[in-house]
BALUMDREN-728378 format. One record per residue (C-alpha): chain; x, y, z; residue in three letters. Coordinates in nm, 3 decimals, padded with zeros to 5 digits. Each point is the difference from the previous one (the first is absolute). Layout:
c,east,north,up,r
A,X,Y,Z,ALA
...
! end
This chain:
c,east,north,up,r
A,-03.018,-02.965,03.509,UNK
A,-00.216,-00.065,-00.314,UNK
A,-00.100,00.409,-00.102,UNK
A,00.115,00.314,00.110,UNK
A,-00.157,00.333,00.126,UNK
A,00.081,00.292,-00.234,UNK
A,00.260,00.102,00.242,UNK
A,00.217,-00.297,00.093,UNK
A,00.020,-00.036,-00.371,UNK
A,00.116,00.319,-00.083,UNK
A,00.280,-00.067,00.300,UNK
A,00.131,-00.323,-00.099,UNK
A,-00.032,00.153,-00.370,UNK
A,00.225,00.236,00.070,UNK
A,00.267,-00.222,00.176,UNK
A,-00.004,-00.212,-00.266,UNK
A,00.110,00.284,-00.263,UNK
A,00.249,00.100,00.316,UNK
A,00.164,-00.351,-00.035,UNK
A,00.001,00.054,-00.386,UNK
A,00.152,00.314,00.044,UNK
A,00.295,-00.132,00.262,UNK
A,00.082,-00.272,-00.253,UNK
A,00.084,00.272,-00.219,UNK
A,00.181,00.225,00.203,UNK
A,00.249,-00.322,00.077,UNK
A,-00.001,-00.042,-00.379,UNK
A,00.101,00.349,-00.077,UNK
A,00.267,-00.045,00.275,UNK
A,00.137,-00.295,-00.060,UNK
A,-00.008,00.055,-00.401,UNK
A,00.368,00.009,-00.181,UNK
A,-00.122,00.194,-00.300,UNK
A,-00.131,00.345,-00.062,UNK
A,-00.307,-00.120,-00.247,UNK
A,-00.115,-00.121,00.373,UNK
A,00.092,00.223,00.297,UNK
A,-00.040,00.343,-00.251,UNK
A,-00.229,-00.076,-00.255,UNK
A,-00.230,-00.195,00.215,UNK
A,-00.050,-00.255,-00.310,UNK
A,-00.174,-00.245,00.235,UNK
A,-00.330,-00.132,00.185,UNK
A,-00.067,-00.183,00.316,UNK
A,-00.269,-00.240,00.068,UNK
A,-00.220,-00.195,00.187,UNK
A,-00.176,-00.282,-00.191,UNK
A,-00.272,-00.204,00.207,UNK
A,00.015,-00.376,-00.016,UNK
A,-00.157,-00.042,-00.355,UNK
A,00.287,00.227,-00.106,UNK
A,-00.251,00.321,-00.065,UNK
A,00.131,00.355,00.126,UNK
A,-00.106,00.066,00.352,UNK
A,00.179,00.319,00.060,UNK
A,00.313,00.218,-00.205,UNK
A,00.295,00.239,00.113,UNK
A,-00.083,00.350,-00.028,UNK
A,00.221,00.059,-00.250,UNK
A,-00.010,-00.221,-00.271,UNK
A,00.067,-00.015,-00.386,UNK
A,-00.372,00.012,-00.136,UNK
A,00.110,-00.312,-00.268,UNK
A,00.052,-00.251,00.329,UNK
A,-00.369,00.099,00.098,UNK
A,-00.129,-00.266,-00.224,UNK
A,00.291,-00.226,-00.109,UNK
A,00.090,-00.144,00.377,UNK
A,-00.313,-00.170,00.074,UNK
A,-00.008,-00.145,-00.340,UNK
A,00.431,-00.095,00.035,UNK
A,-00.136,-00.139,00.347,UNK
A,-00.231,-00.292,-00.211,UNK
A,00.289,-00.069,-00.245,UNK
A,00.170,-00.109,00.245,UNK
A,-00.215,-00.168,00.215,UNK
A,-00.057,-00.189,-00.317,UNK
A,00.320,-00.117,00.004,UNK
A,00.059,-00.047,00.337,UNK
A,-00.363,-00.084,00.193,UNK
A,-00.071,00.120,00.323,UNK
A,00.023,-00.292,00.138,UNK
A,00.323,-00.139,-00.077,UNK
A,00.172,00.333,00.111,UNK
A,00.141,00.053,00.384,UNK
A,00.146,00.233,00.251,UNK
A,00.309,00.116,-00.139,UNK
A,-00.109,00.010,-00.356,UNK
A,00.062,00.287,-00.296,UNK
A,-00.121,00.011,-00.356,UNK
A,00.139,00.260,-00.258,UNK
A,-00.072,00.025,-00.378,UNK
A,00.030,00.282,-00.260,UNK
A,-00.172,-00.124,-00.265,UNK
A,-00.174,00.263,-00.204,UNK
A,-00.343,-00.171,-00.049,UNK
A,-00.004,-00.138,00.352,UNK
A,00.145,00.298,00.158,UNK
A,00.041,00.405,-00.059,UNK
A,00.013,00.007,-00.368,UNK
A,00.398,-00.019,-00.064,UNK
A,00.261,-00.181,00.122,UNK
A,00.161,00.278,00.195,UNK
A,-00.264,-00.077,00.316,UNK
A,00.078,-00.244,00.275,UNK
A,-00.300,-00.078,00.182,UNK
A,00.013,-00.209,00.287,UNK
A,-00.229,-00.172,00.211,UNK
A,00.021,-00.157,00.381,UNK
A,-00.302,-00.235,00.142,UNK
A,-00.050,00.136,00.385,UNK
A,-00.053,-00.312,00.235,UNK
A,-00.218,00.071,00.319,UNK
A,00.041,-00.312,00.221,UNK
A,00.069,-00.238,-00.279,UNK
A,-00.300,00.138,-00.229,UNK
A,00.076,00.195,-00.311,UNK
A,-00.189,00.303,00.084,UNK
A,00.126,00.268,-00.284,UNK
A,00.258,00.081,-00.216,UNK
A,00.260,00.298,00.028,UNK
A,00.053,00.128,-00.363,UNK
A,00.264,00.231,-00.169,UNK
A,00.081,00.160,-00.319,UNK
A,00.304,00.247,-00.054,UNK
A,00.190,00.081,-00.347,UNK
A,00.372,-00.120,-00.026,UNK
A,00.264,00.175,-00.141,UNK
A,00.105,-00.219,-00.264,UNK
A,-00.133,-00.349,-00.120,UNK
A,00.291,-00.030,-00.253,UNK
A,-00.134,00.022,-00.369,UNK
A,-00.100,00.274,-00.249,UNK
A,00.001,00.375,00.180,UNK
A,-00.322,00.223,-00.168,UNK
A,-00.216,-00.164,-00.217,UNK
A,00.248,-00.117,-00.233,UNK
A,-00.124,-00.393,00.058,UNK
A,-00.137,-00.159,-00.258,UNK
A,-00.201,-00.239,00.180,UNK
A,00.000,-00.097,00.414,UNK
A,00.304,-00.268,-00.013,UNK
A,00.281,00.318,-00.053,UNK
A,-00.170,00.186,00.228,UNK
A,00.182,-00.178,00.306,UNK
A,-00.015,-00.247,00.279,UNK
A,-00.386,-00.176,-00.051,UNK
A,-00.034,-00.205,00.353,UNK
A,-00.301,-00.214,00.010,UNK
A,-00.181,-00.071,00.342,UNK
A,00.230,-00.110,00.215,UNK
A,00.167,-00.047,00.406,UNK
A,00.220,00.277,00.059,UNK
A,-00.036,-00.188,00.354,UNK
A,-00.112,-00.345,00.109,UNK
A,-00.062,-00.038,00.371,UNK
A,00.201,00.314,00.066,UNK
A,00.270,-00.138,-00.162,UNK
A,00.158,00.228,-00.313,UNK
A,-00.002,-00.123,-00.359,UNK
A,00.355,00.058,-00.121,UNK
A,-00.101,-00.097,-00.333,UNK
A,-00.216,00.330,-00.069,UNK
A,00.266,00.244,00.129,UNK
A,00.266,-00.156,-00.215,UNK
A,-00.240,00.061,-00.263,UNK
A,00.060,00.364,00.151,UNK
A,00.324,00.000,00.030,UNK
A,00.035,-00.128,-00.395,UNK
A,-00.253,00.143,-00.200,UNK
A,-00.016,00.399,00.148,UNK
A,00.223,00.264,-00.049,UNK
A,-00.028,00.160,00.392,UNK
A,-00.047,-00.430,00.184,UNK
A,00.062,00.221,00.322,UNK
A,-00.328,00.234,-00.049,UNK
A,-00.173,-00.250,-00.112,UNK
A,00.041,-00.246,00.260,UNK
A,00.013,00.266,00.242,UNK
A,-00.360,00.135,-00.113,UNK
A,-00.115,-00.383,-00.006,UNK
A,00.083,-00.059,00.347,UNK
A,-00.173,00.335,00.110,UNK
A,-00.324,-00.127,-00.157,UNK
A,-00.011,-00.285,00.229,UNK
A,00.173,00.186,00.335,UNK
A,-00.316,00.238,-00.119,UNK
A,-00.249,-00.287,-00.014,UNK
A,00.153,-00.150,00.307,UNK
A,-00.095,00.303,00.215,UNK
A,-00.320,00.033,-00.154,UNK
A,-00.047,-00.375,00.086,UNK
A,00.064,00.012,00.398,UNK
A,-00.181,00.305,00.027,UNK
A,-00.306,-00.156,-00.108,UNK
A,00.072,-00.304,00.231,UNK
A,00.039,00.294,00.280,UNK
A,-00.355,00.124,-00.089,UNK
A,-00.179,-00.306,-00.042,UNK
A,00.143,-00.155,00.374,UNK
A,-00.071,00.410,00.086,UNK
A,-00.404,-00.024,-00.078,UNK
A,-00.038,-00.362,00.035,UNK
A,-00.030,-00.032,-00.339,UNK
A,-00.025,-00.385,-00.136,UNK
A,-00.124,00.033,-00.334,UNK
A,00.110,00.321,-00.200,UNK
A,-00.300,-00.076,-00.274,UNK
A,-00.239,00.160,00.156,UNK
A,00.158,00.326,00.070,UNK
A,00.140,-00.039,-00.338,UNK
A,-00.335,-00.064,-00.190,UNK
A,-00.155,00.254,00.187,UNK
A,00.287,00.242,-00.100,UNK
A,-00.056,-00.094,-00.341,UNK
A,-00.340,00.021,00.005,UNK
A,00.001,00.368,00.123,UNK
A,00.196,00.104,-00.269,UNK
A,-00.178,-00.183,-00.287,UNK
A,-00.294,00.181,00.149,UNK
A,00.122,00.309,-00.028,UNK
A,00.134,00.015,-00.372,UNK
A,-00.345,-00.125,-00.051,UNK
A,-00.131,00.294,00.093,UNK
A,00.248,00.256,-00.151,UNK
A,-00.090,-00.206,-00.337,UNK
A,-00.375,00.045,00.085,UNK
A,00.085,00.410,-00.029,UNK
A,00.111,-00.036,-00.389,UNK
A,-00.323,-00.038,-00.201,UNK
A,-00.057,-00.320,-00.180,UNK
A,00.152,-00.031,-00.368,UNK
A,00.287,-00.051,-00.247,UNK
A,00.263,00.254,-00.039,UNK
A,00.309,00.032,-00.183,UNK
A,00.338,00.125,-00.069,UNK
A,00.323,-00.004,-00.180,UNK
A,00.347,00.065,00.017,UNK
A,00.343,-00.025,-00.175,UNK
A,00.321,-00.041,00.066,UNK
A,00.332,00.055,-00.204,UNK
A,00.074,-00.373,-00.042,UNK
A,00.294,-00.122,-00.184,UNK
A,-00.076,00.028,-00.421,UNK
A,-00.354,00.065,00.055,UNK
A,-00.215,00.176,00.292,UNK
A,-00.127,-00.227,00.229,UNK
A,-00.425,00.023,-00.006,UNK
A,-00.207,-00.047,00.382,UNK
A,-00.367,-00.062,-00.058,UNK
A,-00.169,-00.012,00.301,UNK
A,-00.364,-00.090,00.037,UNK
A,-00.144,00.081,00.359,UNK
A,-00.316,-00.166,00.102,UNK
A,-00.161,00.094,00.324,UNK
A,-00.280,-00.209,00.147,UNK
A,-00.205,-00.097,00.378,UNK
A,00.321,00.082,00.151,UNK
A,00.265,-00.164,-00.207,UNK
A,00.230,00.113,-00.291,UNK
A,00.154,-00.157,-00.254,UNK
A,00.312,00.151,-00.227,UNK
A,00.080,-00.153,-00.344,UNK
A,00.268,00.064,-00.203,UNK
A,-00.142,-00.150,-00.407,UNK
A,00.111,00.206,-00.227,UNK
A,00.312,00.066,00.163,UNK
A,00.363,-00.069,-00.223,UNK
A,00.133,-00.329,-00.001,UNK
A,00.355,-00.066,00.194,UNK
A,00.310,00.097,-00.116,UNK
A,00.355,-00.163,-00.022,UNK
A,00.119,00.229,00.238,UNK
A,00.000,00.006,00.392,UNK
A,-00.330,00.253,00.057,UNK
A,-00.234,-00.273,00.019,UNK
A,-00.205,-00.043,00.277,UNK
A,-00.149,-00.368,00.154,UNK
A,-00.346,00.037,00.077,UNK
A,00.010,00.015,00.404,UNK
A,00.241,00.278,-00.032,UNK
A,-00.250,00.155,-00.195,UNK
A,-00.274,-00.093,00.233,UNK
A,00.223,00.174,00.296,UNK
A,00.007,00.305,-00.160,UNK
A,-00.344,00.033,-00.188,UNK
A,-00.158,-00.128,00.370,UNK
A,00.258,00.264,00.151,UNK
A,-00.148,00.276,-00.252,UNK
A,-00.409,-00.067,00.102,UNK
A,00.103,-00.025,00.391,UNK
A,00.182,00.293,00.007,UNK
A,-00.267,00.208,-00.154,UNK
A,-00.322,-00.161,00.170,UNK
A,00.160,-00.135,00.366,UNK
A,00.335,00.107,00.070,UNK
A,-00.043,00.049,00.406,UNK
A,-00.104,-00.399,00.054,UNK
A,00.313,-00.157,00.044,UNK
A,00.120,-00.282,-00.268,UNK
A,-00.071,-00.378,-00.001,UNK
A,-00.173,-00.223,-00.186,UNK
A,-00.387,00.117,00.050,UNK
A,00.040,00.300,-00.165,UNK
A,00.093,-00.163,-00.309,UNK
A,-00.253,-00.264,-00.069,UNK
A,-00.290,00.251,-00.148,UNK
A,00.305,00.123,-00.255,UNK
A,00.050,-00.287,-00.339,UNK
A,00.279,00.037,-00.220,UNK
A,-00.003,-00.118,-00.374,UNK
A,00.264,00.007,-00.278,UNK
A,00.005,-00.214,-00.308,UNK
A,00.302,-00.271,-00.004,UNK
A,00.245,00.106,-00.210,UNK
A,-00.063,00.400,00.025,UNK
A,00.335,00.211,00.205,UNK
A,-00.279,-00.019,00.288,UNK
A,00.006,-00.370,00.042,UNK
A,00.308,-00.142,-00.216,UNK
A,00.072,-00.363,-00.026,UNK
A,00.330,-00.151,00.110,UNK
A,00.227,00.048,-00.083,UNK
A,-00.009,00.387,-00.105,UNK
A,00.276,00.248,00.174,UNK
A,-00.205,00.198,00.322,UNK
A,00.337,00.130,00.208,UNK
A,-00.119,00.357,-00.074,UNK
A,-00.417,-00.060,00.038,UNK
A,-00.009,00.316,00.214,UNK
A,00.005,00.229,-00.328,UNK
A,-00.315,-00.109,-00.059,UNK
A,-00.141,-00.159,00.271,UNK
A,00.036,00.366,00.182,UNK
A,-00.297,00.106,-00.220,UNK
A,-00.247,-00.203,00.099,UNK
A,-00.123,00.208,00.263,UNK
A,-00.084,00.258,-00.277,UNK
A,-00.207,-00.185,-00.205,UNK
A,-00.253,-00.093,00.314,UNK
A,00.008,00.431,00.038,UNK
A,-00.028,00.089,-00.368,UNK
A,-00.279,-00.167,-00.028,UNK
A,-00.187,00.051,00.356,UNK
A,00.102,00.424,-00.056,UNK
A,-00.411,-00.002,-00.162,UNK
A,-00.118,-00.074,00.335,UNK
A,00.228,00.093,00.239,UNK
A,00.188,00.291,-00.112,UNK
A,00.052,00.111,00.341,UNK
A,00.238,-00.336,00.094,UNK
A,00.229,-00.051,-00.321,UNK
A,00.325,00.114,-00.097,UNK
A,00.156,00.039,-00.342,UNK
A,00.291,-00.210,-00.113,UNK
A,00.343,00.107,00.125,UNK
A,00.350,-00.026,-00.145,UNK
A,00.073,-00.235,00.263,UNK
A,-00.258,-00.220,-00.104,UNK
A,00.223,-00.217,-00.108,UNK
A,00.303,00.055,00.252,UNK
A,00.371,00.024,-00.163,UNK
A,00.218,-00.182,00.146,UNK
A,00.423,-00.100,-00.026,UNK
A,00.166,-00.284,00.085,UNK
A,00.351,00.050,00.022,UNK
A,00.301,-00.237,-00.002,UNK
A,00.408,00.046,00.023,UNK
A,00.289,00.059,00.226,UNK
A,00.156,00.208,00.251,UNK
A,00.331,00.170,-00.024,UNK
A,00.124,-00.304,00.237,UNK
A,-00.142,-00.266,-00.212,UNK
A,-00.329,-00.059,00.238,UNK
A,-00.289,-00.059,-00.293,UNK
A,-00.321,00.213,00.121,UNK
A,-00.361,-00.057,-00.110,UNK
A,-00.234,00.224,00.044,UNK
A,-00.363,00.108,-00.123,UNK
A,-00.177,00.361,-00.011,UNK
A,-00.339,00.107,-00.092,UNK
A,-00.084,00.335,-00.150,UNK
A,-00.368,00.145,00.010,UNK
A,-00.188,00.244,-00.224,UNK
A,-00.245,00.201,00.082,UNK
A,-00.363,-00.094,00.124,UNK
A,-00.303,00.051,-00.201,UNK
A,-00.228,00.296,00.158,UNK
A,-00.346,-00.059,00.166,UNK
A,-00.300,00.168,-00.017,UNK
A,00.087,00.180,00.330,UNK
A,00.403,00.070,-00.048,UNK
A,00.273,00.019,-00.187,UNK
A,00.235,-00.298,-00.069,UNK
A,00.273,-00.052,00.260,UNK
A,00.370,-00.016,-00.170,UNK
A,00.192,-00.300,-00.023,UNK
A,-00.203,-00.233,00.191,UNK
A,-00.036,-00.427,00.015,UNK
A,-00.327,-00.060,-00.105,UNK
A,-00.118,-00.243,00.025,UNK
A,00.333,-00.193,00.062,UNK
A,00.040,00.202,00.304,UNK
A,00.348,-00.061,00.023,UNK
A,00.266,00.263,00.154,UNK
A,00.317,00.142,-00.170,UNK
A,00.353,-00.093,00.101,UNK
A,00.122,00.310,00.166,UNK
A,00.271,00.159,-00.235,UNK
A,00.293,00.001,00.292,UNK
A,-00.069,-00.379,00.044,UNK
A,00.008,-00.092,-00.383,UNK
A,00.347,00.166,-00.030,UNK
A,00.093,-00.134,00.364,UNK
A,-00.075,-00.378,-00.129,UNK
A,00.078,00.053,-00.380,UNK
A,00.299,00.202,-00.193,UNK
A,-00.287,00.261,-00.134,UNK
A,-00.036,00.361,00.010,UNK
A,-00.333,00.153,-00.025,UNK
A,00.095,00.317,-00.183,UNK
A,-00.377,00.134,-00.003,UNK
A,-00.352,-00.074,00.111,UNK
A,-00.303,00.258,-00.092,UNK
A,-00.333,00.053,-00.101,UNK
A,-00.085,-00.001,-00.375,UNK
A,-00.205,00.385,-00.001,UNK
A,-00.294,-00.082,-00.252,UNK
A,-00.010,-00.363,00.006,UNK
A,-00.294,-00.036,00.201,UNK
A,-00.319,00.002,-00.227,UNK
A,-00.229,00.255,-00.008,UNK
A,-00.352,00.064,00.153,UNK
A,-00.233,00.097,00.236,UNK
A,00.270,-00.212,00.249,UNK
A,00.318,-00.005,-00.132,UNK
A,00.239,-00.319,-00.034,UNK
A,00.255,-00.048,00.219,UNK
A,00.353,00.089,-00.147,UNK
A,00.319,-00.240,-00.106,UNK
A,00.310,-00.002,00.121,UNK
A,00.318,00.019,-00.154,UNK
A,00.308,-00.205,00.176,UNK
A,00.347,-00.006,-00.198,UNK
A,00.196,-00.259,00.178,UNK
A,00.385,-00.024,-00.102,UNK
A,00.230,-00.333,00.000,UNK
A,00.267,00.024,00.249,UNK
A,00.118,-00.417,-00.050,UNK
A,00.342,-00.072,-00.119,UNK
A,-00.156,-00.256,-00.219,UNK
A,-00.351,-00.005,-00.188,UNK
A,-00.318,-00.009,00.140,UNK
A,-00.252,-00.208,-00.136,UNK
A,-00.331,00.122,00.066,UNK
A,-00.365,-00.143,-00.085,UNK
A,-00.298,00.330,-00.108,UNK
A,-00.311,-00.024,00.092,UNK
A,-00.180,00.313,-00.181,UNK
A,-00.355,00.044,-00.141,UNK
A,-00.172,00.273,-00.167,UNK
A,00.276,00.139,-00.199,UNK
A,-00.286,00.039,-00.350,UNK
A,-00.327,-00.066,00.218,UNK
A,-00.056,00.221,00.273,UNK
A,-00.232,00.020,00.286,UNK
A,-00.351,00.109,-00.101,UNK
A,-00.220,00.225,00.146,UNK
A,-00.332,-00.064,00.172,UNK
A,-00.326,00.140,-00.084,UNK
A,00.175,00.306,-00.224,UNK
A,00.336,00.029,00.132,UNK
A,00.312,-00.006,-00.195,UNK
A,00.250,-00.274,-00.048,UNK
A,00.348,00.029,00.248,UNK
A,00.291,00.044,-00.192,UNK
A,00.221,-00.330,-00.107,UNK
A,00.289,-00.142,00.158,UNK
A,00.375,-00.016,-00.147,UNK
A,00.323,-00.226,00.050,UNK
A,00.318,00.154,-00.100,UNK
A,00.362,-00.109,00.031,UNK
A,00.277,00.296,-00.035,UNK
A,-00.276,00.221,-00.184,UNK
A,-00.119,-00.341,-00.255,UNK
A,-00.327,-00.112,00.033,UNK
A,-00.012,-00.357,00.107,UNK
A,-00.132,-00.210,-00.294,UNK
A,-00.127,-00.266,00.219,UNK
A,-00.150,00.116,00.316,UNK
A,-00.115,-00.344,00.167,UNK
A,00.369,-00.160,-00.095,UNK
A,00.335,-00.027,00.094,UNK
A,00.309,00.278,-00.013,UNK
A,00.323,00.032,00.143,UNK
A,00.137,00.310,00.180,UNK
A,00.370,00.098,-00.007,UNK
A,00.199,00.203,00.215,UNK
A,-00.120,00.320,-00.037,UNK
A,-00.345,-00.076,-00.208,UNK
A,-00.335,00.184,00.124,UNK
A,-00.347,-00.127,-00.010,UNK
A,-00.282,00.274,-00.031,UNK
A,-00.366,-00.186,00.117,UNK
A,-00.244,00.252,-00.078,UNK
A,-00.316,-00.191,00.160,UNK
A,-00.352,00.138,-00.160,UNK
A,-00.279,00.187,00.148,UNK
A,-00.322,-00.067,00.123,UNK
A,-00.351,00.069,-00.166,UNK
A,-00.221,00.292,00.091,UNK
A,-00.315,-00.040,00.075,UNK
A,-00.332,00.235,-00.143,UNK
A,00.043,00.261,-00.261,UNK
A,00.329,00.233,00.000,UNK
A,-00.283,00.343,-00.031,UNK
A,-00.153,-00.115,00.327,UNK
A,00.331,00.036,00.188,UNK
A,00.008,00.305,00.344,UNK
A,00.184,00.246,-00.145,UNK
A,00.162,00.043,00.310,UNK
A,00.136,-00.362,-00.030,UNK
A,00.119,00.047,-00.328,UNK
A,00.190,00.307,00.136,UNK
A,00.122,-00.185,00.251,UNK
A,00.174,-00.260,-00.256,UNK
A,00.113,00.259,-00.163,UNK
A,00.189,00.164,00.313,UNK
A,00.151,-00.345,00.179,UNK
A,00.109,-00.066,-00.421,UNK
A,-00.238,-00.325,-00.051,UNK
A,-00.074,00.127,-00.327,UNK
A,00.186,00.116,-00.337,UNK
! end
């Protein structure tokens, strides 16, 4: 079958996402840490033979949107289609052939059908520890932990004992790790037959067709949602706290016969600190911020992205040269999306959002030992409040756009000695306007180990906070405390005694219009439920 009528394609479209979606059900299920089967810090993928997306699990980390396919020709580079067979796994977690930072395994299984290498079964999950520098406290990519270059985690289905002793040696949780490792390929391995079942199913021979054709629909149809913005060059720019000095996006937005392109001149160079992001993790998530706003019902693969360009110069934090520190991009690579909004909000008022606290994400990695000696690892992620929209207020504490979940509060303590003492909302951190922000939270979480606990901050917008959109007010700022002392260094390293509390005060979302054009019903409404001072 060479072409497809508009309804076997939907049908074997959606199958295809339904075998995505199974391979990450058996990941979450077979996953040993709680970065995986909670937080849902993962994608699953199908990758046609040329190693280009053909189809994505439902729920997904918007960063692997655009860094698989692109992980998927790294290694093919290094180990050509045609010297692979049945049997066969590659791994890396390279930042600039991978996700950005070390701290990403991504994984990828050729699929045989009757001796022919028909497609590729791809996967991408964070790991609980890679060894190295927690936070951002690297000073460049070597101490930020276990760097494996394309490789064989399996030859001919036979394991590479090498790379998990590299595990077992070089990571503070080998178990996890390993254990998270091998769920990637039991994930791709399911994915895998169940495409062989379909193919043998529909008499399928040749999966290009169906895949170009896949493709091709969906190319067609960001097309056309680009076609909706009016031709021209628009702007924006944001700023982040940054270490000594804020941290400058310039964003330059040029929409034209369908296409868009995003460049970031102008923006600040990269720093000697971890919050540097490599250039396809900031493609993900600036292609993440224009297909969210223009197409988000057609599902993910690779057509959708080839109208949408990417630019940085070499050398800026957008697009740093090796070997500058990256293990904590997502503090800046989270506000991507924003820039591609800020500067669309002109023309499409109606579809944007203001920047939220959560934009970037906090996060904690966590290291130390149980009352019986048993060393846990464990990492949580904290979100701010949403930026409003021109239609409703910010939602509170909310992913976006890392989309990840919380680690429920019982499970934390169950799998770590910690006591979560509190967890609220912040009333008047959400940013005023016509919409209102979305609120913080504050979580106080309490040291219960008989020995210290080293844990790695993640925090942003602790001087900077999240603007408003088209005359709304700024959310309120974040703050990191340790038994009532502000933490001087809030992307570093501390240690937590017996006894010692943590305060994470996350910030709050931007509002969106102007504060006087707010129902006064709504504002008495925030008033009553205590949203506001």
């Amino acid at each position: 079958m060479s072409s497809y009528d508009p309804i076997t394609l939907e049908i074997l479209w959606s199958r295809l996402i339904a075998i995505a979606d199974e391979a990450a059900a058996t990941l979450v299920r077979t996953a040993f840490s709680t970065i995986v089967y909670e937080t849902h810090d993962y994608t699953c993928m199908l990758l046609d033979a040329r190693g280009e997306s053909l189809a994505q699990s439902s729920r997904s980390a918007p960063s692997f949107i655009g860094t698989m396919p692109e992980t998927a020709k790294h290694l093919l580079k290094w180990f050509p289609a045609e010297t692979l067979a049945p049997g066969d796994v590659l791994l890396t977690n390279d930042p600039w052939m991978g996700t950005g930072h070390a701290s990403d395994m991504n994984v990828l299984t050729p699929i045989f059908h009757r001796g022919r290498l028909v497609a590729y079964a791809g996967s991408v999950s964070h790991v609980v520890d890679i060894g190295g520098c927690f936070g951002a406290t690297a000073r460049d990519v070597f101490e930020e932990g276990l760097r494996i270059p394309p490789c064989k985690l399996y030859s001919r289905g036979q394991r590479t004992k090498l790379i998990f002793d590299l595990f077992e040696f070089n990571t503070r949780a080998p178990e996890q790790v390993a254990g998270d490792v091998e769920a990637l390929v039991t994930a791709n391995a399911m994915g895998a037959q169940r495409l062989l079942d379909l193919m043998d199913e529909e008499g399928i021979e040749d999966l290009m067709p169906l895949a170009t054709a896949i493709q091709s629909a969906s190319e067609q149809a960001m097309r056309s949602a680009l076609r909706r913005i009016p031709d021209g060059d628009y702007s924006h720019e944001l700023r982040l706290d940054g270490f000594d000095d804020p941290l400058v996006f310039k964003g330059r937005v040029r929409v034209a016969r369908g296409e868009i392109w995003i460049d970031y001149e102008g923006s600040s160079p990269q720093v000697r600190r971890g919050i540097n992001s490599v250039l396809r993790y900031t493609y993900s998530y600036t292609a993440f911020g224009v297909k969210s706003l223009l197409d988000p019902e057609t599902p993910n693969n690779q057509g959708a992205f080839r109208p949408i360009r990417v630019t940085a110069p070499q050398g800026c934090f957008l697009n740093p040269s090796p070997p500058a520190p990256v293990s904590a991009r997502n503090l800046t690579g989270h506000v991507l999306p924003f820039i591609v909004y800020g500067a669309l909000a002109p023309v499409v008022p109606e579809l944007v959002a203001a920047i939220g606290g959560g934009a970037p994400g906090w996060g904690l990695s966590l290291q130390g030992e149980h009352d019986n000696d048993r060393s846990f690892s464990m990492i949580l992620f904290l979100s701010g409040g949403m930026g409003a929209t021109a239609s409703r207020d910010g939602n509170v504490c909310m992913s976006f756009p890392g989309l990840v979940a919380n680690v429920p509060m019982e499970l934390a303590e169950h799998l770590a000695p910690l006591r979560f003492v509190a967890k609220g909302l912040i009333p008047g951190s959400g940013g005023p306007g016509r919409q209102r922000g979305g609120l913080g939270q504050e979580v106080v979480i309490e040291s219960v180990a008989k020995t210290a606990v080293r844990v790695g901050i993640r925090a942003e917008r602790l001087r900077v906070p999240a603007e408003g959109l088209l005359g709304g007010g700024a959310g309120a700022c974040g703050e990191v405390l340790v038994n009532g002392h502000r933490v001087p260094d809030a992307k570093g390293m501390i240690t937590l005694e017996r006894g010692d509390r943590i305060v994470l005060r996350t910030p709050g979302g931007g509002g969106f219009g102007k504060p006087s054009e707010r129902d006064p019903a709504a504002a008495e409404r925030d008033r009553t439920m205590g949203y506001v001072t």
